[in-house]
C-alpha positions as CSV (number, residue, x, y, z in Angstrom):
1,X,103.5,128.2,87.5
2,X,102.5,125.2,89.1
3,X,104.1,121.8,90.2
4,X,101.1,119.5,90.3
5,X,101.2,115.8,91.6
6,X,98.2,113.7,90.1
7,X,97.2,111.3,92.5
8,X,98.5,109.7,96.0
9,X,100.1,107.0,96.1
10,X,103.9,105.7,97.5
11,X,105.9,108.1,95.5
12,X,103.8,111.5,96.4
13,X,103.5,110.9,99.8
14,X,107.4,110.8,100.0
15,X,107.1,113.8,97.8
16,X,105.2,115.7,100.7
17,X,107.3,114.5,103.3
18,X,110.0,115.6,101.3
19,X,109.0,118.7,100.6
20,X,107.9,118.9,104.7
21,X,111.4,118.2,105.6
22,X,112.9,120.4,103.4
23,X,112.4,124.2,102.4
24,X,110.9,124.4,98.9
25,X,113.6,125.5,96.9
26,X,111.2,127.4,94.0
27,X,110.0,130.5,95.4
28,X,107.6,131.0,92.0
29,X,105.9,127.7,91.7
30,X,103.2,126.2,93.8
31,X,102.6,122.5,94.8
32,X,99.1,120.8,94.1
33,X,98.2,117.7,95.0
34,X,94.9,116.3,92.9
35,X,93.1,113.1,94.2
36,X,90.5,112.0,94.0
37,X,89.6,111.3,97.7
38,X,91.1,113.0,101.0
39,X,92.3,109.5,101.6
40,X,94.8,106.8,100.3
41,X,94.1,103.4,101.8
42,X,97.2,101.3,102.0
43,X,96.9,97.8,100.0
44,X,99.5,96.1,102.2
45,X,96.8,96.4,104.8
46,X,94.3,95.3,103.3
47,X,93.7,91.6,103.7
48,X,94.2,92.8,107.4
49,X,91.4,94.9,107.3
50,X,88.8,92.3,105.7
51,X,89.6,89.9,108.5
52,X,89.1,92.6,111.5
53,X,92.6,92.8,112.4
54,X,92.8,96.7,111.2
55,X,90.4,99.6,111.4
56,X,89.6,101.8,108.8
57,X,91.7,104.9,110.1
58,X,95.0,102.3,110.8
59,X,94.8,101.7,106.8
60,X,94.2,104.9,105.4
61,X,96.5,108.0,104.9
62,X,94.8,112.0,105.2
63,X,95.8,113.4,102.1
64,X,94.7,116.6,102.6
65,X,96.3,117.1,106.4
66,X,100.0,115.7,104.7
67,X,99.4,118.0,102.1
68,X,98.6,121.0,104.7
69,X,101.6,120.9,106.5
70,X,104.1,120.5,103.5
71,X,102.2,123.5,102.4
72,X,100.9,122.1,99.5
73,X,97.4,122.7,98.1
74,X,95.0,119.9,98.4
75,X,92.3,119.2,95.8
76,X,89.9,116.8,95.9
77,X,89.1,116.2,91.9
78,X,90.3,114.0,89.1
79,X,92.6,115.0,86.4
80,X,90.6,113.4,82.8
81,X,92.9,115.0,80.2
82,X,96.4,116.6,80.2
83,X,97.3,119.1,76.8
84,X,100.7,118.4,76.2
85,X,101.4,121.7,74.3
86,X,99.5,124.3,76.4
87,X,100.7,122.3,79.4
88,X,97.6,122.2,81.1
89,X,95.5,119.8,82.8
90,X,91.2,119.1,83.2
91,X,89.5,118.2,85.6
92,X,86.2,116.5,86.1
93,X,85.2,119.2,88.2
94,X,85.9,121.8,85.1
95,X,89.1,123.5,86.1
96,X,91.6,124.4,84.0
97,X,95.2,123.8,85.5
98,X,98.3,125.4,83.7
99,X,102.0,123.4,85.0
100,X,105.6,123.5,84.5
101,X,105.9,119.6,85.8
102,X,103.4,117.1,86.0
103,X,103.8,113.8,88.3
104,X,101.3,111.1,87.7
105,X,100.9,108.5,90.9
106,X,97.4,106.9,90.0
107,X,97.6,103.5,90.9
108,X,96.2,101.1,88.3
109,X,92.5,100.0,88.2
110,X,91.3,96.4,87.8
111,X,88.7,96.0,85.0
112,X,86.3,92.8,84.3
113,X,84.6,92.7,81.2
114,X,82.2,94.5,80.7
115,X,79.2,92.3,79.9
116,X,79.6,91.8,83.6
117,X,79.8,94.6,85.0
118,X,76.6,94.3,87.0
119,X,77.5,91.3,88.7
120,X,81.1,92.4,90.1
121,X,82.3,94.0,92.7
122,X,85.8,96.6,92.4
123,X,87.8,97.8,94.9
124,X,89.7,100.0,92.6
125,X,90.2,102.7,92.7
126,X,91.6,101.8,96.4
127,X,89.4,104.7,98.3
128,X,86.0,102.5,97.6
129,X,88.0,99.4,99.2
130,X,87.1,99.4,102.8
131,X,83.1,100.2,102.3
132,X,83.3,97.1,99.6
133,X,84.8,94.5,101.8
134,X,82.8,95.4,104.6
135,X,79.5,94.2,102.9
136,X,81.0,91.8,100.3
137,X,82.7,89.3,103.3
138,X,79.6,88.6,104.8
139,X,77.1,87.6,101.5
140,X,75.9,84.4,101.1
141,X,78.1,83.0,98.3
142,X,81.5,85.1,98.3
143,X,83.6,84.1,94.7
144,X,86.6,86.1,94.2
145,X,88.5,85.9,90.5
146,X,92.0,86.3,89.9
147,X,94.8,84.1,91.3
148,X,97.6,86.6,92.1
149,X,98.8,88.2,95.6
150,X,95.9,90.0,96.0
151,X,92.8,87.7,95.0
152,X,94.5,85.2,97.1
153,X,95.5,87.4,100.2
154,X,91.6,88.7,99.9
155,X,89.9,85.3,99.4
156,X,91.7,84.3,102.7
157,X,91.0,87.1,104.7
158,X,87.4,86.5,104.0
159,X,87.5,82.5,104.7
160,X,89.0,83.7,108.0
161,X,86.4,86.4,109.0
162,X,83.6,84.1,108.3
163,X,85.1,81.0,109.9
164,X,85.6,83.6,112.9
165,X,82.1,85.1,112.8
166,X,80.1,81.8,112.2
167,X,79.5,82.2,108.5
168,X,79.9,79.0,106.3
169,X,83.6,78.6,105.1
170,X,82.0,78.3,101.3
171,X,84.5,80.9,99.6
172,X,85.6,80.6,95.8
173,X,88.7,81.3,94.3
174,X,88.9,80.9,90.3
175,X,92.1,81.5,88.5
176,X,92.7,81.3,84.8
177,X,96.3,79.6,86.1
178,X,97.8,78.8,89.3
179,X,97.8,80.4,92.2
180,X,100.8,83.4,92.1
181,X,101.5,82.6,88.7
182,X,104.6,84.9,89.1
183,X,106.1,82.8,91.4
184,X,107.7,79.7,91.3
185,X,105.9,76.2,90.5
186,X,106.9,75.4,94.2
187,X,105.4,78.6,96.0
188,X,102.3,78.1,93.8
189,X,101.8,74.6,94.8
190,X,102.5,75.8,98.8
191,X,100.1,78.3,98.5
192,X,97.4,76.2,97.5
193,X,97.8,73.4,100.0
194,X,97.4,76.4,102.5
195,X,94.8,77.9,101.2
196,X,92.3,74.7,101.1
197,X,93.7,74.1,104.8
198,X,92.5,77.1,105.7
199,X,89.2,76.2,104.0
200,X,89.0,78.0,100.9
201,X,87.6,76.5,97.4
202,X,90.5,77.0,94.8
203,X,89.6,76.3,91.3
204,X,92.9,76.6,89.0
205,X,93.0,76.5,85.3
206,X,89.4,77.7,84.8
207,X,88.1,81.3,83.8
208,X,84.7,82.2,83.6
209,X,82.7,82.2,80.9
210,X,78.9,83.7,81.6
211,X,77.9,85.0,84.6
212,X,74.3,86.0,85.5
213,X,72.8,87.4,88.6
214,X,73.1,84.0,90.8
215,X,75.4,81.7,89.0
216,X,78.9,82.2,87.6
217,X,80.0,79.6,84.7
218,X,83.5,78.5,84.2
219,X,84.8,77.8,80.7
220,X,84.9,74.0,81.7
221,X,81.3,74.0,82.4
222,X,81.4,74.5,86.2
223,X,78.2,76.3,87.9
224,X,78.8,78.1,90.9
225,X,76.1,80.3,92.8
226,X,77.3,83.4,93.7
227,X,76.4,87.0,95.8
228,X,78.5,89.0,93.2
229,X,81.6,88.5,92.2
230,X,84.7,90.0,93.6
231,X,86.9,90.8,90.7
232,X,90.9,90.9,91.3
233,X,92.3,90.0,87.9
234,X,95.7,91.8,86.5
235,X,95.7,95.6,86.9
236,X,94.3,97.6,83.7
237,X,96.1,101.0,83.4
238,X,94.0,104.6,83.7
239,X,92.2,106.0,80.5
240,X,94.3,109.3,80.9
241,X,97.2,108.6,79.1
242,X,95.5,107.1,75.9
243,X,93.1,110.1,76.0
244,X,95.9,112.4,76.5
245,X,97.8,110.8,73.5
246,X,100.9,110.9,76.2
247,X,103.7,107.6,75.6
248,X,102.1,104.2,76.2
249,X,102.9,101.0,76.2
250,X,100.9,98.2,74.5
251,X,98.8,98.4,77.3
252,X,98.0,101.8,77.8
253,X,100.4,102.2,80.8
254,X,102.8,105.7,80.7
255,X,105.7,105.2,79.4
256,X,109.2,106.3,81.1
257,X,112.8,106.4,80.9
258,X,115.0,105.4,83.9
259,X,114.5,108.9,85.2
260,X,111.1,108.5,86.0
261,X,110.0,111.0,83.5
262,X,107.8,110.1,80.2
263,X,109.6,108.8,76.9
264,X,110.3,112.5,75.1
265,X,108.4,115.0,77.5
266,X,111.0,115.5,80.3
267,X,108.6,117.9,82.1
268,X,106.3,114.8,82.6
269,X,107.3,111.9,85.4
270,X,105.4,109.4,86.7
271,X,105.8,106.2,89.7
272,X,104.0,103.4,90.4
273,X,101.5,100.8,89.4
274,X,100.4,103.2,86.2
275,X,104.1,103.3,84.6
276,X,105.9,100.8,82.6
277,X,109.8,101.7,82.4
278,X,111.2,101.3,78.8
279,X,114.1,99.8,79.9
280,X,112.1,97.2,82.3
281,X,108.7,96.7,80.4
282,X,108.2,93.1,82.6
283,X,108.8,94.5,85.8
284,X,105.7,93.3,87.8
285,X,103.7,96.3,89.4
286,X,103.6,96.2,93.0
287,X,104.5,98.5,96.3
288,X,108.0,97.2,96.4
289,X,109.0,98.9,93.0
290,X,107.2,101.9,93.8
291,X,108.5,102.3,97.3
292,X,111.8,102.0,95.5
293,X,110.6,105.1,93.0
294,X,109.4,106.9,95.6
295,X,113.1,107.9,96.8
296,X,114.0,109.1,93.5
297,X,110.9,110.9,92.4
298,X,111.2,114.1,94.1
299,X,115.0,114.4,93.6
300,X,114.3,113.9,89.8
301,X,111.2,116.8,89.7
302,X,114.3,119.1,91.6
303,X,117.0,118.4,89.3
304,X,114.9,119.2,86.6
305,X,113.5,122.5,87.6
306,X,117.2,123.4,88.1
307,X,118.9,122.0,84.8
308,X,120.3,118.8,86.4
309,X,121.0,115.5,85.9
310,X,118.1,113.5,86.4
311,X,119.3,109.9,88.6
312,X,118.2,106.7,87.3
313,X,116.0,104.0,88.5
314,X,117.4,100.4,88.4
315,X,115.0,97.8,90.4
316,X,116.3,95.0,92.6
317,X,116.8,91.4,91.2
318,X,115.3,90.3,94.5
319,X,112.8,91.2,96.9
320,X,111.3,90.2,100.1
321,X,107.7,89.1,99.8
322,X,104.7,88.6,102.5
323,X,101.8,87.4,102.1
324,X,99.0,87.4,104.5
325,X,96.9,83.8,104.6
326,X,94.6,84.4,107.7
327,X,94.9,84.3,111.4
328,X,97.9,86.1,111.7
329,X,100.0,84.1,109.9
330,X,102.2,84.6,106.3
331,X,103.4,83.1,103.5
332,X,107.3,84.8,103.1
333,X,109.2,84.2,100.1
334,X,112.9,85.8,99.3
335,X,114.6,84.3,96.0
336,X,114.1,80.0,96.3
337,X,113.8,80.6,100.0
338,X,109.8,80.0,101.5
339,X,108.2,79.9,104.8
340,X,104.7,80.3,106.2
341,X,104.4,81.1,109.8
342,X,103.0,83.9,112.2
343,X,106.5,84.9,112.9
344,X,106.4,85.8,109.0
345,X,102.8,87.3,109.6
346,X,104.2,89.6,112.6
347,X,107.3,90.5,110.7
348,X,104.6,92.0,108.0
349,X,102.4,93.7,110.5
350,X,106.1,95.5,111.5
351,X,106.3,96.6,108.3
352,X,103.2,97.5,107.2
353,X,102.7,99.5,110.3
354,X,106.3,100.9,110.6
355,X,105.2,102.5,107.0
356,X,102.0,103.9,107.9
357,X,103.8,105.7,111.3
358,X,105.8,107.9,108.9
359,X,102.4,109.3,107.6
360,X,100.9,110.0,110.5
């Protein structure tokens, strides 16, 4: 039988260096690894990468090589349906893949309506990121939509690349709210005196309301030219699991217990962006709760395959959080405490690249 990990984000690939570090203790399964590109592109990085200051190969993660020397199979395909009572999973590519445990480690995808589709750029899934950005921050009128960590981290990579490379500062950011909504009415009103410091057009408390193929217009009547639209709204979760009738929330996210594994099917776990934990249904989805994950998953797929105890996932009240505003400086935030600096920015360069070392 198999073991078969859908996708490749945080959680899998401490599942292959786990399974690297130590012998596989299941002599009659076999390990596959299904994404749907040979490479995972690190978010954290990514604002870094639309302002210059990383290369495509310092962001991104060779699935297939980790997956090689865990000795684990590779393959480069997408899972579309999983059949809960043959325990079996599709593919796009047509093959039929029979399992004992399933891990799912998609990510989430970021959807716009669909009326606009032709007008918007995605960068979701995160392989089609890097080729995006690197046509979208040089266009003539760059609007970005969606006023959480990562419209604004993008929106301010690209003010900074163009004010380095002699393009007009005239970038667009339109949220429905505030900037980081999440956060506190302080951060919220920090961020935005840095970001229109830094030159970029914030427009809060507006969403938009028509677009066609050179204008976008707002729901208070605003008219904004614009060279497509980068879309970076809420994430949206993968059709899978509604098509799969697995356990969902309201929003079509898989739905686990504390163990990581789905509400009722034990022999079915999941990590990351496309869960929602039962008992934490508002915990926001970002890298810091899936890092978190990550050191449980593997342990929880073992104990199960042996008849153990599965450990339990409780998340942090707090958390450090960096975010990258341009020219290699950062905006930190831990609990009430806030700061933007370039020490902040090199303390999340550290980071970010400490993390992509142990993939390497």
């Amino acid at each position: 039988m198999n073991i078969v990990l859908v996708g490749g984000g945080h959680a899998h690939l401490k599942c292959l260096l786990d399974i690297r570090k130590n012998k596989f203790p299941f002599p009659d399964q076999n390990i596959l690894l299904i994404s749907p590109n040979q490479y995972q592109y690190y978010s954290g990085m990514f604002s870094g990468y639309t302002e210059g200051l990383y290369s495509e190969d310092e962001i991104r993660i060779d699935l297939k090589d980790m997956a090689e020397k865990a000795g684990v199979t590779f393959t480069e395909d997408i899972v579309t349906e999983v059949s809960v009572c043959d325990k079996t999973l599709m593919t796009k590519a047509g093959a039929s893949i029979p399992f004992s445990v399933v891990s799912f480690d998609t990510g989430s995808y970021i959807e716009g309506p669909s009326s606009f589709e032709e007008y918007m750029v995605q960068i979701k899934p995160n392989y089609l990121f890097a080729d995006m950005l690197k046509v979208y921050r040089d266009v003539d009128f760059p609007v970005v939509v969606g006023g959480g960590a990562s419209g604004v981290e993008i929106a301010l990579a690209i003010t900074a690349w163009r004010k380095k490379n002699g393009y007009p500062t005239n970038v667009k950011l339109i949220t429905s709210s505030k900037l980081l909504p999440s956060s506190s009415s302080k951060t919220s009103k920090v961020i935005k005196e840095i970001a229109v410091w830094k030159g970029l057009t914030v427009i809060e408390d507006d969403s938009v309301e028509e677009m066609n193929e050179s204008h976008v217009i707002t729901q208070n009547g605003r008219s904004l030219p614009h060279s497509q639209v980068l879309w970076l709204t809420g994430p949206s979760s993968p059709d899978i699991f509604k098509r799969s009738t697995l356990p969902c929330d309201q929003n079509g996210f898989l739905l686990t217990e504390k163990t990581l594994q789905a509400k009722g099917l034990p022999f079915i776990f999941g990590a990351g962006d496309c869960i929602t934990l039962e008992s934490f249904p508002d915990l926001p989805k970002n890298g810091v709760y899936a890092v978190r994950q990550a050191e449980l998953l593997w342990k929880n797929i073992t104990s199960y395959l042996n008849g153990e105890v599965c450990s339990t996932f409780t998340p942090q009240r707090q958390f450090l959080s960096l975010l990258s505003t341009g020219n290699k400086e950062a905006l930190l935030q831990y609990g009430r405490f806030t700061i933007h600096s370039k020490l902040a920015w090199k303390l999340k360069n550290k980071i970010d690249t400490d993390y992509m070392q142990k993939y390497i």
